[in-house]
N, C-alpha and C positions, 0 to 999 in steps of 0.2 A: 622414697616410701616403700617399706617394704608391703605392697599388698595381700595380703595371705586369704585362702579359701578352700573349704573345706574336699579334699577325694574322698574316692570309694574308700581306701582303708590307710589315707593317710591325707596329706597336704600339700597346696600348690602355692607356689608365688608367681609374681606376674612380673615376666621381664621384659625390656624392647631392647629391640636392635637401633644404636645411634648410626647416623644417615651416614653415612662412607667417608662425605666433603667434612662432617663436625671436627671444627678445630679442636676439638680434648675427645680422647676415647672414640675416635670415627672406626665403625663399625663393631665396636663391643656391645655385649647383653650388657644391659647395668640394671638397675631397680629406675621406676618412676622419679624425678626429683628436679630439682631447678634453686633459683637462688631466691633467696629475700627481698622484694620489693619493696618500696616506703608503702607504697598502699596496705602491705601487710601489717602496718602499726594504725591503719587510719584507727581513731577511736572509735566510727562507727560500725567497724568488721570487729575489733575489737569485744565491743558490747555485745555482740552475737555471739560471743564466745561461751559456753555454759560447760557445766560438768565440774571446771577445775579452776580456782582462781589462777590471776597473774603468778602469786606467791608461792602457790602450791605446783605448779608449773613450773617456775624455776627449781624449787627445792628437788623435784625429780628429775630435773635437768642436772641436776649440779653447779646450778650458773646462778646464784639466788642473788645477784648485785641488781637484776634489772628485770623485774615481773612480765613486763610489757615485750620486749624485747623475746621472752620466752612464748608469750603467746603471738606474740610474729611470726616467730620459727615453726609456731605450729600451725598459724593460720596458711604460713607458705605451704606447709607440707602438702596441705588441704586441696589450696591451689592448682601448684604442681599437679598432683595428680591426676585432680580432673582434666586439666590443661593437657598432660602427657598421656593419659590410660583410659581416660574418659567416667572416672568412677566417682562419684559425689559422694564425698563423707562426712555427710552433714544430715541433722534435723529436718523432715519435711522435703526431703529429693525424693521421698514414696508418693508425697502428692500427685507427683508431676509424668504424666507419659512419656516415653522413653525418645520419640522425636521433639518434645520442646527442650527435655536433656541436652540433647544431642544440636539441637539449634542456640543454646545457652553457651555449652562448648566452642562451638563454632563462631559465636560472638567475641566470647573472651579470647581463644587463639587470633583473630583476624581482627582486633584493637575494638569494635564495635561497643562493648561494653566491657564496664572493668566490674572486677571480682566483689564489689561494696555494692554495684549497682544489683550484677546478678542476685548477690545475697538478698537484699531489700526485694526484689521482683521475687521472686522464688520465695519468700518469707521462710530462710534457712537460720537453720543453727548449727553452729558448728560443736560439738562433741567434743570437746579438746581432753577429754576425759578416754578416750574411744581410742585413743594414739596414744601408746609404749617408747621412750628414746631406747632404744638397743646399743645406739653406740655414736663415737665422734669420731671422726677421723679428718686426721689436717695432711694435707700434701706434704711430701717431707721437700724439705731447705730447698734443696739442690732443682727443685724444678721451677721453671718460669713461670709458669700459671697454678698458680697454688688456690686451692679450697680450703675452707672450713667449715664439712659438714654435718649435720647431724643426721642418722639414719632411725626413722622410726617405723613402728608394725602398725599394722592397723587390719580389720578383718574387712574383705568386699561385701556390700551389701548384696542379699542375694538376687534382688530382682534385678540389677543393675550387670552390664556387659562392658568388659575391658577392651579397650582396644587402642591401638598405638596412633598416633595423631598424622602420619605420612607426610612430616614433614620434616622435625628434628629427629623421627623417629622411623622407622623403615620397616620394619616386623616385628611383632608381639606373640608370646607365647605361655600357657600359663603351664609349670614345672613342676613335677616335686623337686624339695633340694638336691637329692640324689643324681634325679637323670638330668638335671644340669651340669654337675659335676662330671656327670659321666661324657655327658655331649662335650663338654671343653677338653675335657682328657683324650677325647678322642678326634678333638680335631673340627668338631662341627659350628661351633659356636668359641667365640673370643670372651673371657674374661677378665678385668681389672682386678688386681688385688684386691678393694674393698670387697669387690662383690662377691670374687672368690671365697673368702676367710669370713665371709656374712655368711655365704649358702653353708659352705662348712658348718658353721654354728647351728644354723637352722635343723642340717640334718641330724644334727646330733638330739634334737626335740621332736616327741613322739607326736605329738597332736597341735592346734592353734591355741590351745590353752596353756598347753607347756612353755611353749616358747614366750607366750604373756608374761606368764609368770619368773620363765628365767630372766626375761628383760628388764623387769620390775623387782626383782627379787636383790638387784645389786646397783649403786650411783653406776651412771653409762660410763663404761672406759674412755677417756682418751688417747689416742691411737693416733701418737707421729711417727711414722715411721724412722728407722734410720738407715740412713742408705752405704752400703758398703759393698764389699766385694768378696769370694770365698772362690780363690784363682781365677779362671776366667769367667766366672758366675756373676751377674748382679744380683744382690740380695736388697730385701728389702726386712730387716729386722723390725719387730713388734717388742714392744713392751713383756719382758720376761725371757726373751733373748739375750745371750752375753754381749751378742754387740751392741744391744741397747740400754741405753744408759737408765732406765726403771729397771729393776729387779723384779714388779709386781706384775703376772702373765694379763693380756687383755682378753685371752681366748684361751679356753682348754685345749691342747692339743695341736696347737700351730703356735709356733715361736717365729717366723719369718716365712716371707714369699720369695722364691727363688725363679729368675726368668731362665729358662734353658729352653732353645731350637726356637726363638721366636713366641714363648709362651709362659705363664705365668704359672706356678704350681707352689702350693701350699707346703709347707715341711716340719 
């Protein structure tokens, strides 16, 4: 999830640091996010679902075969989030004081209560209407532990405070796109390709309304990458790159991610 919130004369998104030991990405910034759970289809998480049908959900997804299925994806997002960043993005989380938040949190990370349970106590609704897809990206072939994700915007509420769970997650930081870019260029912080060629995007949008809008404005790319070589370089080719077999670009401005000196850089 990309959490987005407004600065002094621009905007921030909210990144954590994965814990060193995590088997995939140990020790990159990445965005908030996790996988789909079957609880994410219960029917009664489901029915709290308001803003945007099954149907209309999928049709913004671009996946319109399975309505339910699309509001999984977004009930995970939801999840995830609070789960990873600590940030409720739902209906009626203004009710509630910021330590029974925070002990609701703490229920759901340490198995106590699951996410249908929280919802029903909390008497939330989830906004699925409030969440933008920006984009998919699938892990290319050649790797062993492969993803299929969807990355979506969402704006923080404002009374509401992020913070990284100290477990899967080790430091949290809220950025604009820029001085993320800047801190990986420079060495301070680790970035994955998605997250790279995300903030790219991001910073190329002036406010949290722009970026709504370009997210919405186009079906979410899907973005397999393809994995190649340019002499001793690994590349990682995007859609609209020659060595990638689409002709049609998924991003202005970046055709592939090239790793050079241990690092990952946009091109």
């Amino acid at each position: 999830m990309l959490v987005l919130r407004a600065a002094a004369s621009d905007f921030e998104v909210f990144l954590v640091k994965r814990h060193g030991k995590s088997g995939f990405m140990a020790g990159a910034h990445v965005f908030p996010g996790g996988t789909v759970d079957p609880e994410d289809a219960d029917p009664a998480i489901l029915a709290r679902c308001v803003g945007q049908s099954g149907e209309e959900a999928a049709a913004r997804m671009s996946e319109p075969d399975d309505p339910a299925a699309a509001l999984a994806f977004h009930v995970a997002a939801i999840r995830e989030t609070f789960e990873e960043a600590g940030v409720l993005l739902a209906e009626g989380a203004e009710r509630h004081a910021p330590e029974v938040l925070a002990e609701a949190r703490d229920a759901l990370n340490a198995g106590r209560r699951t996410f249908v349970a929280l919802a029903e106590e909390l008497d939330l609704r989830l906004r699925i209407d409030a969440l933008a897809v920006q984009a998919r990206w699938i892990t290319p072939i050649i790797e062993a532990r492969r993803y299929d994700t969807r990355f979506f915007l969402a704006e923080a509420p404002g009374a509401q405070d992020a913070s990284h769970d100290a477990k899967e997650t080790t430091e949290s930081a809220w950025m604009t796109p820029t001085h993320a870019l800047d801190a990986a260029l420079a060495g301070r912080i680790q970035l994955p390709p998605p997250t790279l060629v995300t903030l790219g995007w991001l910073a190329k949008r002036g406010s949290i309304e722009e970026a709504f809008e370009a997210a919405r404005a186009r079906p979410p790319p899907r973005v397999l990458p393809a994995f190649t070589r340019d002499g001793t370089k690994v590349v990682l080719a995007l859609p609209g790159d020659p060595a990638h077999p689409s002709p049609t670009p998924a991003f202005e401005g970046v055709s592939r991610v090239v790793l050079e000196e241990g690092r990952w850089w946009a091109r």
